[in-house]
DODRENDO-548005 format. One record per atom (N, C-alpha, C, O): residue number from 1; residue in one letter; chain; atom name; x, y, z. Coordinates in pm, 1 decimal. Example, Ala and Ser with C-alpha at 12.3 -4.5 7.8 and 13.67 -1.06 7.14 Angstrom:
<recs>
{1 'a' 'A' 'N' {1319.0 -569.0 780.0}}
{1 'a' 'A' 'CA' {1230.0 -450.0 780.0}}
{1 'a' 'A' 'C' {1320.0 -330.0 780.0}}
{1 'a' 'A' 'O' {1423.6 -331.9 846.5}}
{2 's' 'A' 'N' {1285.0 -225.0 708.0}}
{2 's' 'A' 'CA' {1367.0 -106.0 714.0}}
{2 's' 'A' 'C' {1290.0 3.0 787.0}}
{2 's' 'A' 'O' {1340.9 113.8 803.9}}
</recs>
This chain:
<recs>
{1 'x' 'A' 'N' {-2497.7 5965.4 3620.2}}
{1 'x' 'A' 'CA' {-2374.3 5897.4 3661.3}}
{1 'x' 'A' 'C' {-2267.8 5999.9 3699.2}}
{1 'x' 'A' 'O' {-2258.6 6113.5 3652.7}}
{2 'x' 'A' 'N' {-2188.9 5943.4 3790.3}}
{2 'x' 'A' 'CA' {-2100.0 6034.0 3846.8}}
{2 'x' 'A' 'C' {-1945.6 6032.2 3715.3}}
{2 'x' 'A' 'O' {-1933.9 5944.4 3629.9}}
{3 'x' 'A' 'N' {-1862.8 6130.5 3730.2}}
{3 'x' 'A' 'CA' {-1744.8 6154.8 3659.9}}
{3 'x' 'A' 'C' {-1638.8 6081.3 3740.9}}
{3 'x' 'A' 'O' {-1684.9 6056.1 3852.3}}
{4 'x' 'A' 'N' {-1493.0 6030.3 3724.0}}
{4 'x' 'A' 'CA' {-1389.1 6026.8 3785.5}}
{4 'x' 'A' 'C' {-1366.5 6129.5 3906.1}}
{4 'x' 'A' 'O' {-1369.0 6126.6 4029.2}}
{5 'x' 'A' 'N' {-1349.4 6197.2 3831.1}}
{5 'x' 'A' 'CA' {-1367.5 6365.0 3882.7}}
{5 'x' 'A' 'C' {-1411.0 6355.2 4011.7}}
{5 'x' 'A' 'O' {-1339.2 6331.5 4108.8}}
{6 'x' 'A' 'N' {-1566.6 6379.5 4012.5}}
{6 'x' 'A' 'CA' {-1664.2 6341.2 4136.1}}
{6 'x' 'A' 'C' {-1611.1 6221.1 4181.3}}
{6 'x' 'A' 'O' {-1531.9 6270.6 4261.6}}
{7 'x' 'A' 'N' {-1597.1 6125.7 4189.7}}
{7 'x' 'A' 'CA' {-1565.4 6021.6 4294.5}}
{7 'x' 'A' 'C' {-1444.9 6063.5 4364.0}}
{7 'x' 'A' 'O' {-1436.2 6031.6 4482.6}}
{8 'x' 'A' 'N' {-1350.0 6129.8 4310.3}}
{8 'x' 'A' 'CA' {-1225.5 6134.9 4391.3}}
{8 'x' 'A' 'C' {-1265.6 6274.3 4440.7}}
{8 'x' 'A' 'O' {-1167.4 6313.8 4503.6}}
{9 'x' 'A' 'N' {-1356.6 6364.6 4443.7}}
{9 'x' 'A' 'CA' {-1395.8 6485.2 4514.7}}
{9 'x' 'A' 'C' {-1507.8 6431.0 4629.8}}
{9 'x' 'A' 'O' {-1515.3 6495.2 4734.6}}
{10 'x' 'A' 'N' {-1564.1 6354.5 4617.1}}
{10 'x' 'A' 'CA' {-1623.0 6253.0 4758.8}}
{10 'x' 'A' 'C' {-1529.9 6190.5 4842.8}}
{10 'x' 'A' 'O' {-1553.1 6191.1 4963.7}}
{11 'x' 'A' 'N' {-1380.1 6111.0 4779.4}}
{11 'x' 'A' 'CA' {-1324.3 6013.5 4829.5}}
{11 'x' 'A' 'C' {-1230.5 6144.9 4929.6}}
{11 'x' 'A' 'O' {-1181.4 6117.3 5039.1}}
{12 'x' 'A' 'N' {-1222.2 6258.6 4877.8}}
{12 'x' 'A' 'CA' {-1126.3 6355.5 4940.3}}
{12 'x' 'A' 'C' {-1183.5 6445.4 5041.0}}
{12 'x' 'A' 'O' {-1112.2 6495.2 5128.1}}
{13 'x' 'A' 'N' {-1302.3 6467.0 5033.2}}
{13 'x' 'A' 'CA' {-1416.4 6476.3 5134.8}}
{13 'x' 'A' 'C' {-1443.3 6373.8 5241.9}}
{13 'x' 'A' 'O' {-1477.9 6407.6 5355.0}}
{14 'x' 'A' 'N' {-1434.7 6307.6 5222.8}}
{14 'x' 'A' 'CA' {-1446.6 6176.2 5327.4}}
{14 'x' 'A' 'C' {-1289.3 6168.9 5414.0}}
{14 'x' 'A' 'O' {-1284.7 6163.9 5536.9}}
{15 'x' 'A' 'N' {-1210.8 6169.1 5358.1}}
{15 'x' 'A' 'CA' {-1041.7 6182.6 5382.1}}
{15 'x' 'A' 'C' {-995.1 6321.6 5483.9}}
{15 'x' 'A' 'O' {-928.5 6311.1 5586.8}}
{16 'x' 'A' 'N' {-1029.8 6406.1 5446.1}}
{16 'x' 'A' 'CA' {-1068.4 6498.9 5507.7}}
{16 'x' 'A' 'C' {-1100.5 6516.8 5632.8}}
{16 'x' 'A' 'O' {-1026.7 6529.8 5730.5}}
{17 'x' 'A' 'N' {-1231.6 6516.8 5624.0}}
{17 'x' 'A' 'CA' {-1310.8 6538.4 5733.9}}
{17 'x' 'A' 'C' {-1332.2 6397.4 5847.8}}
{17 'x' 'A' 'O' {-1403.3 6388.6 5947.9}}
{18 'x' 'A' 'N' {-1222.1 6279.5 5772.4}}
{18 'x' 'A' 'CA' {-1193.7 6235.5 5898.7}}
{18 'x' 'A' 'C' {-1069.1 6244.2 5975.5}}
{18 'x' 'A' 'O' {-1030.7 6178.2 6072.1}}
{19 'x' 'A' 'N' {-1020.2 6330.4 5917.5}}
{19 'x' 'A' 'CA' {-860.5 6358.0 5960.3}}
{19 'x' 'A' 'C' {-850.3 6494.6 6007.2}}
{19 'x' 'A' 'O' {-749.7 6537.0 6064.0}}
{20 'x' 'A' 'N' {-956.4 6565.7 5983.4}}
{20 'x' 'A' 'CA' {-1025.0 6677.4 6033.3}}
{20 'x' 'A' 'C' {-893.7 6798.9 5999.1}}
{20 'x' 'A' 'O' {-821.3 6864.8 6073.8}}
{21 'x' 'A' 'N' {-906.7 6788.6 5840.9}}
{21 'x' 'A' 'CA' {-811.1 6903.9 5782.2}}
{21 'x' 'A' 'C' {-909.5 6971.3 5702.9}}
{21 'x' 'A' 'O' {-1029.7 6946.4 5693.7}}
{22 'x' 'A' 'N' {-820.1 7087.7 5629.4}}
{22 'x' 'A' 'CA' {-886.8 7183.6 5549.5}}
{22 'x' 'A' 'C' {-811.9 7150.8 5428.3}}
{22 'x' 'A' 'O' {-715.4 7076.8 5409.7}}
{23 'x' 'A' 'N' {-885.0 7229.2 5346.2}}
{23 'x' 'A' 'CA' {-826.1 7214.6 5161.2}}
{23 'x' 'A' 'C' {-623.1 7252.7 5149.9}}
{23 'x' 'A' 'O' {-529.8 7197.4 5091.5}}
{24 'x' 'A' 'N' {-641.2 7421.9 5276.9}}
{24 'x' 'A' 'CA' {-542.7 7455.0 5271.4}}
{24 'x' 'A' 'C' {-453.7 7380.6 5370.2}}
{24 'x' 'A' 'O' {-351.4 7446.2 5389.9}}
{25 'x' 'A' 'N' {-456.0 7283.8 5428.8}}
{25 'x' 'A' 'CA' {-406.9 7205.2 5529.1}}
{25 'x' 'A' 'C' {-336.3 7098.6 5429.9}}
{25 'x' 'A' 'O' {-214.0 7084.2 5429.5}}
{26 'x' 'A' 'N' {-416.4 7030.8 5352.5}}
{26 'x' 'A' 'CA' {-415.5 6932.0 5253.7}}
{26 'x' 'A' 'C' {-286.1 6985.0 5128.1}}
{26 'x' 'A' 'O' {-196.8 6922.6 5070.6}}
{27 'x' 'A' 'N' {-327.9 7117.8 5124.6}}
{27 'x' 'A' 'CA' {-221.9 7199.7 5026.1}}
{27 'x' 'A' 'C' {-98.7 7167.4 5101.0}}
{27 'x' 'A' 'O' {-9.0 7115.9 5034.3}}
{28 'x' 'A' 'N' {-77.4 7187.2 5223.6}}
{28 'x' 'A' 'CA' {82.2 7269.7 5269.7}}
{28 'x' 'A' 'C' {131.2 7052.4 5303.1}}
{28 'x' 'A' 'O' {243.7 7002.4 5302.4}}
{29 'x' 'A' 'N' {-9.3 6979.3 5327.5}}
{29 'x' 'A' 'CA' {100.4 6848.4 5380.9}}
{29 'x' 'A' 'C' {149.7 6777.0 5245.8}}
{29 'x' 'A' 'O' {258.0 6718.8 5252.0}}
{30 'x' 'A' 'N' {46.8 6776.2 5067.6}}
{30 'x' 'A' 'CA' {85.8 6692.9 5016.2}}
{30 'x' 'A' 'C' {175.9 6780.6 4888.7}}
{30 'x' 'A' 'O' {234.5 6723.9 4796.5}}
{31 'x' 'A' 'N' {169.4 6948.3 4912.1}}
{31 'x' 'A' 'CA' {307.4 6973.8 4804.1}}
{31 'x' 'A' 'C' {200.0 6999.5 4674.3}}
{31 'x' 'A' 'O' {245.4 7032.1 4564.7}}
{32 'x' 'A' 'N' {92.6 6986.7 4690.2}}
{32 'x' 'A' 'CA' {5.2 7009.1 4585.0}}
{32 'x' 'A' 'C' {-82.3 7183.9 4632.5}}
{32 'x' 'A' 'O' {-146.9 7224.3 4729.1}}
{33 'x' 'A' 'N' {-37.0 7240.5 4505.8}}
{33 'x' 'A' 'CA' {-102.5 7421.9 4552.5}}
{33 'x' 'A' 'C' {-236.8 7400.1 4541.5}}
{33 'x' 'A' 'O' {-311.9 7323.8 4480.7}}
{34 'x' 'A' 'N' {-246.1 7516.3 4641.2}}
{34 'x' 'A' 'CA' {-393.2 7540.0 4729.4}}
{34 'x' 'A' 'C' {-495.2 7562.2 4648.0}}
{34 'x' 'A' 'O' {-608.7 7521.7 4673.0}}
{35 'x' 'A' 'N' {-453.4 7650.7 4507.9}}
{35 'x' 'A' 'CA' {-538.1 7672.3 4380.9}}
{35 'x' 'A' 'C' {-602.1 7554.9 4333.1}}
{35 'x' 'A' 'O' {-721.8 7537.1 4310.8}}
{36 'x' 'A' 'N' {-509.4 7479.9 4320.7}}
{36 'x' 'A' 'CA' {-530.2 7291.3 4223.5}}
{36 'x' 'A' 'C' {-647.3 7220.2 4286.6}}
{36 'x' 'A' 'O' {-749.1 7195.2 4222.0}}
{37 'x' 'A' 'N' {-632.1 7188.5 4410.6}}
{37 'x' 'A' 'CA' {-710.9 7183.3 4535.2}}
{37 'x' 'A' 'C' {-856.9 7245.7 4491.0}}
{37 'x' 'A' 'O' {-959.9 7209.7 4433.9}}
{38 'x' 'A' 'N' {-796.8 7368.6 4557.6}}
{38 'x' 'A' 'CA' {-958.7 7453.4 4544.7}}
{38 'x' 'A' 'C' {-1034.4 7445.4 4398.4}}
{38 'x' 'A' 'O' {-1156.9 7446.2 4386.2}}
{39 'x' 'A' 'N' {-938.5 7437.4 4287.4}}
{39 'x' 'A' 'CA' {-1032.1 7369.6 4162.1}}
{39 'x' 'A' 'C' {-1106.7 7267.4 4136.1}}
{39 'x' 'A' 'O' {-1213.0 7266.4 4074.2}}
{40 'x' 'A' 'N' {-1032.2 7152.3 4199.4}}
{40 'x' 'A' 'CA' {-1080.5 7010.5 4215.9}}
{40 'x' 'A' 'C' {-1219.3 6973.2 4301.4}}
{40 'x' 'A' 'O' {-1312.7 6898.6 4272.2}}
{41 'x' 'A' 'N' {-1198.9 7040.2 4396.4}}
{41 'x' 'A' 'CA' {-1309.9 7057.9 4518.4}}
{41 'x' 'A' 'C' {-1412.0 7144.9 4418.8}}
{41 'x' 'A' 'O' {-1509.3 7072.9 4396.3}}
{42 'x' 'A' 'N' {-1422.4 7245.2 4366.0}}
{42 'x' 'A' 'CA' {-1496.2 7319.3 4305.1}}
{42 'x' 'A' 'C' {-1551.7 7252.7 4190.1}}
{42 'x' 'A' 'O' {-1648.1 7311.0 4140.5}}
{43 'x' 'A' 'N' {-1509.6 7128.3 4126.2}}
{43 'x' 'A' 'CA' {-1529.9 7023.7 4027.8}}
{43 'x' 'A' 'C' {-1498.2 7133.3 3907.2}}
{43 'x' 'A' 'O' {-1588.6 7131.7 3823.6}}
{44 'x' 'A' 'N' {-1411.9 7210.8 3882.8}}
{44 'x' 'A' 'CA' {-1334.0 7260.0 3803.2}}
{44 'x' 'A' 'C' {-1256.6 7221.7 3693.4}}
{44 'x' 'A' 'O' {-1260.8 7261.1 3576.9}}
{45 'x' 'A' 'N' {-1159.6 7109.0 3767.6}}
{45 'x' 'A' 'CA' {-1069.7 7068.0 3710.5}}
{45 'x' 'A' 'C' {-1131.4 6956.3 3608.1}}
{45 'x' 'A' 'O' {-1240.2 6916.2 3649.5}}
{46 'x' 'A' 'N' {-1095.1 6902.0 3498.7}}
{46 'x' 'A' 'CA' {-1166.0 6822.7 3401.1}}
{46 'x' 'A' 'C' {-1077.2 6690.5 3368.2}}
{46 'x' 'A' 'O' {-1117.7 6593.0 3304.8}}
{47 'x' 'A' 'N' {-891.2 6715.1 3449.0}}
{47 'x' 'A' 'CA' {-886.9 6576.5 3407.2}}
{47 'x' 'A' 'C' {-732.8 6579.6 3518.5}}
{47 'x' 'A' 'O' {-621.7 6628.5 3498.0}}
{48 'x' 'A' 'N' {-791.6 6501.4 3642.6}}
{48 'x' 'A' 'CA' {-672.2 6494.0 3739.3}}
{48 'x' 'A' 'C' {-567.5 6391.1 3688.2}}
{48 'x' 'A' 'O' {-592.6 6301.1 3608.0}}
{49 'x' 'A' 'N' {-451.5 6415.4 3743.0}}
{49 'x' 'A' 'CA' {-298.3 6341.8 3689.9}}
{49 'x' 'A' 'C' {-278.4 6238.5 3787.2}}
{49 'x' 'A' 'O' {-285.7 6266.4 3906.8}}
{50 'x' 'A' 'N' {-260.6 6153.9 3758.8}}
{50 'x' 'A' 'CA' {-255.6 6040.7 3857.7}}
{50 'x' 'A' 'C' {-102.1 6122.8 3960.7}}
{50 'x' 'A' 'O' {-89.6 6111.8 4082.6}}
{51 'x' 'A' 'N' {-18.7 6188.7 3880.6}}
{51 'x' 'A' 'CA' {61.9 6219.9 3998.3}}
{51 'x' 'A' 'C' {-7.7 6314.3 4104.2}}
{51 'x' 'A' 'O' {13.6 6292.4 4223.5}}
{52 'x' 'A' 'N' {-100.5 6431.4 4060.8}}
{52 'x' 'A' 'CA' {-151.7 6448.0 4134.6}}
{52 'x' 'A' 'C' {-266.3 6396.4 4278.9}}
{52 'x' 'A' 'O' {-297.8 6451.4 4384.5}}
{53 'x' 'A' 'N' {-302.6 6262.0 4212.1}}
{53 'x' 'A' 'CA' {-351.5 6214.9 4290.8}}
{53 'x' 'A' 'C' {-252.8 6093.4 4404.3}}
{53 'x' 'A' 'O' {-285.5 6032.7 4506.3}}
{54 'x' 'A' 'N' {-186.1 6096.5 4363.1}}
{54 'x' 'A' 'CA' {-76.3 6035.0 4435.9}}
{54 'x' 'A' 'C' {-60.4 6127.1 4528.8}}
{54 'x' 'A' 'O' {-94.7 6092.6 4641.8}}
{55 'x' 'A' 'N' {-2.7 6275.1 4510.9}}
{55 'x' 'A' 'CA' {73.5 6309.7 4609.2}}
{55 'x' 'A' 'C' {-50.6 6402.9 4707.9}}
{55 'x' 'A' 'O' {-42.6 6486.7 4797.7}}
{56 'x' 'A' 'N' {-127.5 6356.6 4657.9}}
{56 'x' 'A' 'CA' {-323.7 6376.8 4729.3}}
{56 'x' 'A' 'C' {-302.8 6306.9 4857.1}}
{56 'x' 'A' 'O' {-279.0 6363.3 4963.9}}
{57 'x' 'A' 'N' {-314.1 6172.9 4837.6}}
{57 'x' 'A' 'CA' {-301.2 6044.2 4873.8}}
{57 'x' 'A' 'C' {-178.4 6061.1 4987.7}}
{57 'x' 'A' 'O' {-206.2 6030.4 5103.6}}
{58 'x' 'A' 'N' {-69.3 6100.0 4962.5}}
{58 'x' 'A' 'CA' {78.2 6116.4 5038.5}}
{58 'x' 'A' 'C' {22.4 6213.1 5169.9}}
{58 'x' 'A' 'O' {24.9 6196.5 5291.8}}
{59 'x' 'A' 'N' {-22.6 6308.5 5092.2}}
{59 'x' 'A' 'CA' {-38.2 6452.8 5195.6}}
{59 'x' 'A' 'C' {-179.2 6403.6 5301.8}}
{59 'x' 'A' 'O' {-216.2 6467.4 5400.3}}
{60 'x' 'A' 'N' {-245.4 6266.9 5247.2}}
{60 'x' 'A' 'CA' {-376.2 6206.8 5346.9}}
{60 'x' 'A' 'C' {-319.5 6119.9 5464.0}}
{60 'x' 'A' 'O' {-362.2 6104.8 5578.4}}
{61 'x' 'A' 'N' {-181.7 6053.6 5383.8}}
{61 'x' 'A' 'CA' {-115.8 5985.2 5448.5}}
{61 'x' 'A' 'C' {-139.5 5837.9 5458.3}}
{61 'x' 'A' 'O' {-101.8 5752.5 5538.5}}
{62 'x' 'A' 'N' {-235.5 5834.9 5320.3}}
{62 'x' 'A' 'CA' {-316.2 5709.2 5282.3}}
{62 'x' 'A' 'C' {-228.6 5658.3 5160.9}}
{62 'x' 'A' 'O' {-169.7 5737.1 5086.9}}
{63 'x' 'A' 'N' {-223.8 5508.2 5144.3}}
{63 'x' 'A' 'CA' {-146.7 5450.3 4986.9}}
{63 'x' 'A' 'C' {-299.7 5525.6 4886.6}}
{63 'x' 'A' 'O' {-418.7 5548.6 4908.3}}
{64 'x' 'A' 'N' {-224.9 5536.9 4800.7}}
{64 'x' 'A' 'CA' {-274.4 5561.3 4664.1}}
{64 'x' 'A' 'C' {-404.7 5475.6 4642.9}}
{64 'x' 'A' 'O' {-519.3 5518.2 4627.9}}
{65 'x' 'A' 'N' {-350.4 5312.6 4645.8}}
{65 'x' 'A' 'CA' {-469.2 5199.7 4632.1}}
{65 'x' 'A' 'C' {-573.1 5187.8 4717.1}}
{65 'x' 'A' 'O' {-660.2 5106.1 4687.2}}
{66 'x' 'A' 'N' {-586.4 5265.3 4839.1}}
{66 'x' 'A' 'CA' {-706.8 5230.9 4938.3}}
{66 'x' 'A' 'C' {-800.7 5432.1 4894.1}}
{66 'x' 'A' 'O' {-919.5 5463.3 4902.5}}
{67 'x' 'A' 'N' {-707.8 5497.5 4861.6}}
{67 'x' 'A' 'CA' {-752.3 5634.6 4808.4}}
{67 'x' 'A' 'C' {-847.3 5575.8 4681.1}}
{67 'x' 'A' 'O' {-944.3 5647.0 4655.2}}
{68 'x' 'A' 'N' {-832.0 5465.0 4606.3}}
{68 'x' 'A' 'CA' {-929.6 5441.0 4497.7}}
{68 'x' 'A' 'C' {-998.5 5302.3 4552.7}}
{68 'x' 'A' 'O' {-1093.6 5266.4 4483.3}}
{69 'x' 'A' 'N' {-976.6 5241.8 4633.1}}
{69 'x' 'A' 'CA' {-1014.5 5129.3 4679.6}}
{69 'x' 'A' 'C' {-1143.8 5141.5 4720.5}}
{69 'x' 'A' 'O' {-1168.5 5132.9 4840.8}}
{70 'x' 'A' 'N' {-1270.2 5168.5 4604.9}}
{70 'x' 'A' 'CA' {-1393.8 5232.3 4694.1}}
{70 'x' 'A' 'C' {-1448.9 5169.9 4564.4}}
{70 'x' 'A' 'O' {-1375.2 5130.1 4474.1}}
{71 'x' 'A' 'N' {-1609.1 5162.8 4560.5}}
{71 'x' 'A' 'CA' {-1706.9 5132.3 4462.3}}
{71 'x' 'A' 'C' {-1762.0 5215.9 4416.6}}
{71 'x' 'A' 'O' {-1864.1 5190.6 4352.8}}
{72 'x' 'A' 'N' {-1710.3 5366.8 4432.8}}
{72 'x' 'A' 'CA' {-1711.1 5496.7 4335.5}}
{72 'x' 'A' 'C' {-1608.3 5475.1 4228.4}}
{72 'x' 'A' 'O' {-1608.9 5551.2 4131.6}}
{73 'x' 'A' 'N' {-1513.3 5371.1 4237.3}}
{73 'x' 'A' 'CA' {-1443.0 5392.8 4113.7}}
{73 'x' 'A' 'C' {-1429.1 5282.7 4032.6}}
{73 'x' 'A' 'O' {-1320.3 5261.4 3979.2}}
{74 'x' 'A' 'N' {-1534.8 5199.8 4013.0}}
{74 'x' 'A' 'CA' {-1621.4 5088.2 3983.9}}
{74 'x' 'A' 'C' {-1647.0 5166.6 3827.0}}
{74 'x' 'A' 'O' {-1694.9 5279.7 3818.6}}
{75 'x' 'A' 'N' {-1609.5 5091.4 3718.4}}
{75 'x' 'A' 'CA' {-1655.6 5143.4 3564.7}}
{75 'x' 'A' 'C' {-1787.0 5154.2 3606.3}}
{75 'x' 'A' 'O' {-1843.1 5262.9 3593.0}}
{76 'x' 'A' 'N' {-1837.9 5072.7 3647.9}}
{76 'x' 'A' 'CA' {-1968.1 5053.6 3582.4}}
{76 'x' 'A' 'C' {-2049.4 5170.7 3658.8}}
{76 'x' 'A' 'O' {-2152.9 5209.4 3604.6}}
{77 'x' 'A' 'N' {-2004.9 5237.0 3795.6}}
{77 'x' 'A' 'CA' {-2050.5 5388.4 3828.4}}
{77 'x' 'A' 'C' {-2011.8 5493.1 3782.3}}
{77 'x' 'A' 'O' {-2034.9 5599.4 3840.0}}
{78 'x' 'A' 'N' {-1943.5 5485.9 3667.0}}
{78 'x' 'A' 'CA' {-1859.6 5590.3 3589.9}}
{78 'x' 'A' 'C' {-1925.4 5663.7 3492.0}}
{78 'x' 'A' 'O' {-2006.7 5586.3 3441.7}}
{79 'x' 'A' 'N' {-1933.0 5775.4 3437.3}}
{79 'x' 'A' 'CA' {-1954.8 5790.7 3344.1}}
{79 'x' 'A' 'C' {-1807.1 5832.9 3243.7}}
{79 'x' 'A' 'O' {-1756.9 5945.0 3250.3}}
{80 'x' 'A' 'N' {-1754.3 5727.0 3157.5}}
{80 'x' 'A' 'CA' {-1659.3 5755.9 3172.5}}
{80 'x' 'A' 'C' {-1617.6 5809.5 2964.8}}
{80 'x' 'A' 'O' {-1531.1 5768.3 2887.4}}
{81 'x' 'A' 'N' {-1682.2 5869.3 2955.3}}
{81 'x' 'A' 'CA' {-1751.8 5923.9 2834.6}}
{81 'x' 'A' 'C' {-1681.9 6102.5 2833.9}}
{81 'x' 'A' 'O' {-1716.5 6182.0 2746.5}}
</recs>
């Protein structure tokens, strides 16, 4: 089973590469450093902040609710343990 984690490192991959930015692109539009980013992407990070994912979401240029609005973030695909 996938982590939180992993679903929003797919959902930001997908976001991405249809908006056809980079990590450091993503850094300079949503105000979130390039490090944080590159941790998250690296599945590093162990427990994202919803503000951070908000201002994820801002810098995609997407609401917050369609950024989780997916069936990766479905409990029941969670491992949420």
């Amino acid at each position: 089973m996938k982590t939180i984690n992993d679903a929003v490192v797919e959902r930001l991959y997908k976001y991405m590469e249809e908006k056809n930015i980079t990590q450091y692109k993503l850094a300079q539009l949503s105000g979130v450093p390039f490090p944080t980013i590159k941790s998250i992407m690296q599945r590093k990070t162990n427990n994202i902040t919803l503000k951070t994912l908000m201002m994820l979401s801002d810098g995609l240029g997407i609401k917050l609710i369609d950024f989780l609005n997916d069936p990766l973030f479905d409990s029941k695909n969670l491992d949420l343990e």
